[in-house]
C-alpha positions in Angstrom: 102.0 254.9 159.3 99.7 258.1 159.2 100.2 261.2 161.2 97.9 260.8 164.0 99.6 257.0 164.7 102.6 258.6 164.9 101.2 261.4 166.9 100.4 258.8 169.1 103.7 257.0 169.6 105.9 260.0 170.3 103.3 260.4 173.3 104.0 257.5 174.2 107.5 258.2 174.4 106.3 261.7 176.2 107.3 263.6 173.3 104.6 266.9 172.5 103.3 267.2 169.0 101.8 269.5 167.0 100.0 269.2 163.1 99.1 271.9 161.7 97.6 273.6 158.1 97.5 277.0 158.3 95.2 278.7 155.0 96.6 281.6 155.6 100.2 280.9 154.9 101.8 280.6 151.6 101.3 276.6 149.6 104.7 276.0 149.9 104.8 276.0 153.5 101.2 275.7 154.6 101.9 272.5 156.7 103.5 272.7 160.0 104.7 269.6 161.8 106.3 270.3 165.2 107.8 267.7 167.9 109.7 268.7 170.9 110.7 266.8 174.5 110.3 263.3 175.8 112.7 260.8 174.5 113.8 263.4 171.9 115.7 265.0 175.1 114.6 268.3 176.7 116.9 270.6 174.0 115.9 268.8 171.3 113.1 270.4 169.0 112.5 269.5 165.8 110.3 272.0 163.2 109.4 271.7 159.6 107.1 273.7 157.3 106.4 272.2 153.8 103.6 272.4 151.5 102.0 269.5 152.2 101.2 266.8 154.7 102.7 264.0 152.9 106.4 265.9 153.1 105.9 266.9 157.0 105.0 263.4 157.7 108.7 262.2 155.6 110.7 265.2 157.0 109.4 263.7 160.4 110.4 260.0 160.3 113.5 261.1 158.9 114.5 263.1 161.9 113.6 260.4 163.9 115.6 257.6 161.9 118.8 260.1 162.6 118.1 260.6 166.0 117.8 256.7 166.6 114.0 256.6 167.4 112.3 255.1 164.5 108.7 253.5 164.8 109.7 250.7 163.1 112.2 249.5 164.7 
């Protein structure tokens, strides 16, 4: 699964997400991944800023796994 189909299915689920690569920070935490609302609850919020796509996109399933909405299940 790539980040923009996963984008897409925490829509789905009304969740609000944000990608982002930011040049002007640091490499070691140049990406951004943010996801926040919808079935993740309104006071949960989830944040992760690692240096690259690849580890946003891991740090991000395995948030979901843990809070019990995985796309693959």
């Amino acid at each position: 699964m790539d980040i923009v189909e996963l984008m897409e299915w925490l829509a789905e689920r009304g969740c609000s997400a944000v990608f982002k690569a930011d040049g002007e920070r640091s490499p070691g935490a140049r990406w951004m991944v943010v996801v926040s609302g919808g079935d993740l609850g309104e006071q949960s919020f989830f944040r992760a800023d690692l240096a690259s796509p690849e580890a946003c996109l891991q740090a991000l399933l395995d948030h979901l796994e843990t809070s019990g909405l995985s796309p693959f299940a």
